[in-house]
Every structure is written in structure tokens, then in C-alpha cells.
C-alpha positions in Angstrom: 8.9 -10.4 -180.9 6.2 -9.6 -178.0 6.9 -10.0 -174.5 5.2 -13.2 -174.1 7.2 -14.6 -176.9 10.2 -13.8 -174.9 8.8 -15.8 -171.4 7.7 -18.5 -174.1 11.4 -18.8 -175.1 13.0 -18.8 -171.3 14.1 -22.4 -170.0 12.7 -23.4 -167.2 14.9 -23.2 -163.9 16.5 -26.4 -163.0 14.8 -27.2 -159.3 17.6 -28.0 -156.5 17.4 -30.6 -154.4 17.6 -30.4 -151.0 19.9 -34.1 -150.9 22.0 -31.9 -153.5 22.1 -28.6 -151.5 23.7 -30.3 -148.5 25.6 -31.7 -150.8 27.3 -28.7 -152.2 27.0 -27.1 -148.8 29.3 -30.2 -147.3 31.3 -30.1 -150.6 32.2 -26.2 -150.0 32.9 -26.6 -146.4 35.1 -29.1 -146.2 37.0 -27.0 -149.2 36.6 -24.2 -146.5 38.6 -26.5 -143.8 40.9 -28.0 -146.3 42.5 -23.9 -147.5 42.6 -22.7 -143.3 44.5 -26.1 -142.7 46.6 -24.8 -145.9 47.2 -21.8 -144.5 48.6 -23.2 -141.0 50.5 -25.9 -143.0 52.2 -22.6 -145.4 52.3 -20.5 -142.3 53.4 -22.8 -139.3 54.4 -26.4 -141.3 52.8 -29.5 -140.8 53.4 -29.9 -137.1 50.9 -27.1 -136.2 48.0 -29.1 -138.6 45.7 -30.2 -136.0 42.0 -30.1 -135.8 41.8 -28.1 -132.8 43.8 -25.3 -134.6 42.1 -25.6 -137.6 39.2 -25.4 -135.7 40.2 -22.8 -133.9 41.0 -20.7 -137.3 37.8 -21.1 -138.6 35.8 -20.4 -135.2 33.9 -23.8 -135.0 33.7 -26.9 -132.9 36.2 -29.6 -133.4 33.3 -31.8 -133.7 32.5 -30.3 -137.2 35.9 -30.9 -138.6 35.5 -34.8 -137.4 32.4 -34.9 -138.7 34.0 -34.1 -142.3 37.1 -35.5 -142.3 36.8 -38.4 -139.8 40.4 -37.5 -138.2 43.8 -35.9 -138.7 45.0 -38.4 -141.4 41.8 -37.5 -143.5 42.6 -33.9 -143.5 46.4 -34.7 -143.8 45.0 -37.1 -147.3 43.5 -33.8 -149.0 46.2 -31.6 -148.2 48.5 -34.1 -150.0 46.4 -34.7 -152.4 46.7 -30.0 -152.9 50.5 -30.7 -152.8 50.3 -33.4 -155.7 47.9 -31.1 -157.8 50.6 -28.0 -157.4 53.2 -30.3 -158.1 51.9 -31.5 -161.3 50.9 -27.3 -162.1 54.8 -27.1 -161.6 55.8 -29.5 -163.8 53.2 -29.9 -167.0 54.3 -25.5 -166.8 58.2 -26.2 -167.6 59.4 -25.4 -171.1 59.4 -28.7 -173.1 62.8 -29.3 -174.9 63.3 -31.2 -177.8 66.9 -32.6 -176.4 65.2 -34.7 -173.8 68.7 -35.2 -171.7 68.4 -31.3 -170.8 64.4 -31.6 -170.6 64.8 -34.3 -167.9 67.2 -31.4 -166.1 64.8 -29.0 -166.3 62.2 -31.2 -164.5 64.5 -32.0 -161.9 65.4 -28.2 -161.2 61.2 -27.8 -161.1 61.4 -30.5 -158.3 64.1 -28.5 -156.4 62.0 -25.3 -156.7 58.8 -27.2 -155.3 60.6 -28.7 -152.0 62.0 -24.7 -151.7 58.7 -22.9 -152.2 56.7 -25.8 -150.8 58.3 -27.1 -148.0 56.0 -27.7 -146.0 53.6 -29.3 -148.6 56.8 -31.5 -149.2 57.4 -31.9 -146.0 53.6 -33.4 -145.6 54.0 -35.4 -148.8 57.3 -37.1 -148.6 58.8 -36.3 -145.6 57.6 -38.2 -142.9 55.6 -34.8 -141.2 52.6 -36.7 -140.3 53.8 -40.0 -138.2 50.9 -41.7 -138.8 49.7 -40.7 -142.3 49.7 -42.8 -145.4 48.5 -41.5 -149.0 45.2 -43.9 -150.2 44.9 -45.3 -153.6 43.6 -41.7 -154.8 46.4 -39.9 -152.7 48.3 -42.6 -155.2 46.9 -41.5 -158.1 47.6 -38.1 -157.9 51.2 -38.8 -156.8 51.7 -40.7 -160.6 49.5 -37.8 -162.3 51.9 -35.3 -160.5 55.3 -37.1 -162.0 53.7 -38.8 -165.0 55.2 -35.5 -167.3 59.0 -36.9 -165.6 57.8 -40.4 -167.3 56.7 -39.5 -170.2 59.9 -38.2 -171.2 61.7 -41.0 -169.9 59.1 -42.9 -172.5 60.1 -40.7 -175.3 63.8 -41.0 -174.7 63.5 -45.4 -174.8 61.7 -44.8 -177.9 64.5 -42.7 -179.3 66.8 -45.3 -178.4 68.4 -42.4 -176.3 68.1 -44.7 -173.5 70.1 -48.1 -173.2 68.9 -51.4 -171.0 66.0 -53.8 -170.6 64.7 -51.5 -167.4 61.1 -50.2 -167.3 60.2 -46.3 -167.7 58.7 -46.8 -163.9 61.6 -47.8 -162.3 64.0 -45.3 -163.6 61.8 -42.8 -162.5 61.6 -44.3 -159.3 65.7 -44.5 -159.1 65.6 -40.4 -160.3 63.2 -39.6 -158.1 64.5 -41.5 -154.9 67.8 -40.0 -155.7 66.8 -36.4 -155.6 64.4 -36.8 -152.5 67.4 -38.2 -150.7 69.6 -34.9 -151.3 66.3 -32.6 -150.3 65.5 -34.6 -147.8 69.1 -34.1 -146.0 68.9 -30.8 -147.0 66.1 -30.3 -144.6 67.3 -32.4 -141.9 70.3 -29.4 -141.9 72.6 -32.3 -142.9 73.9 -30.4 -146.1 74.8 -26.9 -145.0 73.2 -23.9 -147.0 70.6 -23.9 -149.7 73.4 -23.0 -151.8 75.8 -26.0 -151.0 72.6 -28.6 -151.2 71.7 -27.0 -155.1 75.4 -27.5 -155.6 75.1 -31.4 -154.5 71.6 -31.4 -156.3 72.6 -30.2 -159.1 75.9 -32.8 -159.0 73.4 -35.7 -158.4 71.0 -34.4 -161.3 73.6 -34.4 -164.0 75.2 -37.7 -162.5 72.1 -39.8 -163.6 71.1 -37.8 -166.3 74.4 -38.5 -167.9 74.6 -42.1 -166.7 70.9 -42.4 -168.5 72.2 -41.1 -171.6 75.3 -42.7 -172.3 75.9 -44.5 -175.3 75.8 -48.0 -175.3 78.8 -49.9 -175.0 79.8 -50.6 -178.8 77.5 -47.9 -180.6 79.3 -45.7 -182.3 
């Protein structure tokens, strides 16, 4: 085939924009402001996220940052939003079990390991780090994608008839999940002693409502 066969052949260049270069130009910089402010939030915890510093990090004007993010709680709404994606990594990674009573452990133990490694994205997401910050409907949203592998198996274990009552897969999720926040939660607040002795009461709490979840019903035999 000649040469001008060839150019023939060749599909023409798809023309940018300039609407969609500043686009993608705001698009990658506010991804640039959103991994320094993960740094200082991995490095420092959430206390030491403010725009000046991550201003300061990335050698601009505060003014930029604002102009991207609006204020603190917008920058605060995409690291959560981070936190929820890592969480969900964390969780749709764990083995799958076919006995759904030591699955629903396993998931919990994940959970541990995230507050542990992640403190202070957990800190940011469900502690109370940032006084004035509130997840939106999509910080929402990828709060339920993040635990929606814990209620799927809570799904799979009603169907099974593992599960006894009338209550709805969301709110025992909500009663698991409440329950093992409360024990990391006082684990951070230093109200539980060593990592070791808060696993310990993890651990005990876990296997407490696992095996209250599972329990035969009254009667079956």
C-alpha cells in the first residue's frame, strides 16, 4: 500500500476546545489540591487541613484554592468523598465466604483495619474532625457504595433465612455499623487503653452481634 494510501487511511485529529481545555485544566488542578490536602490530612490529620496550608504546600495564593473549592468544607467534601472510595477498595478486596456469619466478620475486621491505617481519613469521615463539615447527597452516595458490600451480605443471609425478624437489611447495618464506630471511636478518644485492648473489645462486640444475628429462631429446630 503507497504512502498516500496510508495518510488516506489516518482519522482525523479530534479538535479541542478551548471551553473543554479549561475544563480539564480546572478538572486536574483541583485533583492537584485535593492529593497535597491528602498528604497533610495522612501526614498531620485533619486539624492541619486548611487552605492556607494547602496553599502553602502547593506554592500558590489562597485565592486559587477558593476559587476551586469555594471554602474549607468543599475541600473537606472531596477528601471524604477519597476516604469513602478507599473504603469501598477495602472492602469489595476481602475474601468472600460462603458461611456468611464468618463473611460478616471478616468485613468488620476490614473496618478495624481502615480506622488503623486511615485514621485520619476516618477521623474526617466519621469522627467529628471538621466542626462544621457535613457530607452532601454525593458525599452520601459514596458513604452507601462504600458499605453496600456489608449489605449485600446482610441481603443474602435474610434470603437464606439465616437471619430471623421483620427488620430491614438497612437498619441492621446501621445497628452493626453504629456499634463498631462506637468502640473505634473511644478507642481514639484514648478511652479504651491500647490498640490491643480496643481489638480485644472490637472483636468482643463483633462476634456479639454477629451471633445475636444468627441465632436460630425461637422454635426452629
Amino acid at each position: 500500500m503507497n504512502e498516500q494510501g496510508n495518510h488516506a487511511e489516518a482519522a482525523p485529529k479530534k479538535v479541542t476546545t478551548y471551553q473543554e481545555a479549561r475544563l480539564q485544566n480546572t478538572a486536574n488542578l483541583r485533583q492537584l489540591v485535593v492529593d497535597a490536602a491528602a498528604i497533610i490530612l495522612q501526614e498531620e490529620g485533619p486539624e492541619a487541613v486548611t487552605v492556607r496550608k494547602v496553599a502553602q504546600r502547593m506554592d500558590c495564593s489562597t485565592k486559587i484554592i477558593y476559587s476551586l473549592f469555594t471554602n474549607k468544607e468543599g475541600l473537606a467534601q472531596q477528601l471524604y468523598l477519597d476516604g469513602c472510595k478507599i473504603l469501598s477498595n477495602e472492602f469489595e478486596s476481602t475474601s468472600q465466604s460462603e458461611d456468611l456469619q464468618q463473611y460478616l466478620l471478616n468485613l468488620a475486621e476490614v473496618y478495624w483495619e481502615f480506622g488503623q491505617r486511615h485514621t485520619s481519613y476516618y477521623k474526617l469521615m466519621f469522627g467529628g474532625a471538621f466542626a462544621d463539615f457535613k457530607p452532601d447527597e454525593q458525599g452520601m452516595k459514596g458513604t452507601v457504595t462504600a458499605m453496600r458490600r456489608l449489605l449485600s451480605v446482610i441481603v443474602s443471609a435474610q434470603e437464606k433465612g439465616l437471619i430471623a425478624g421483620n427488620s430491614t437489611p438497612e437498619l441492621i447495618v446501621g445497628t452493626i455499623w453504629s456499634s463498631l464506630h462506637g468502640v473505634i471511636h473511644l478507642y481514639i478518644g484514648g478511652h479504651l487503653g491500647s490498640v490491643a485492648a480496643a481489638h480485644v473489645v472490637y472483636e468482643q462486640t463483633v462476634f456479639q452481634l454477629a451471633s445475636s444475628l444468627f441465632a436460630p429462631a425461637a422454635g426452629s429446630v
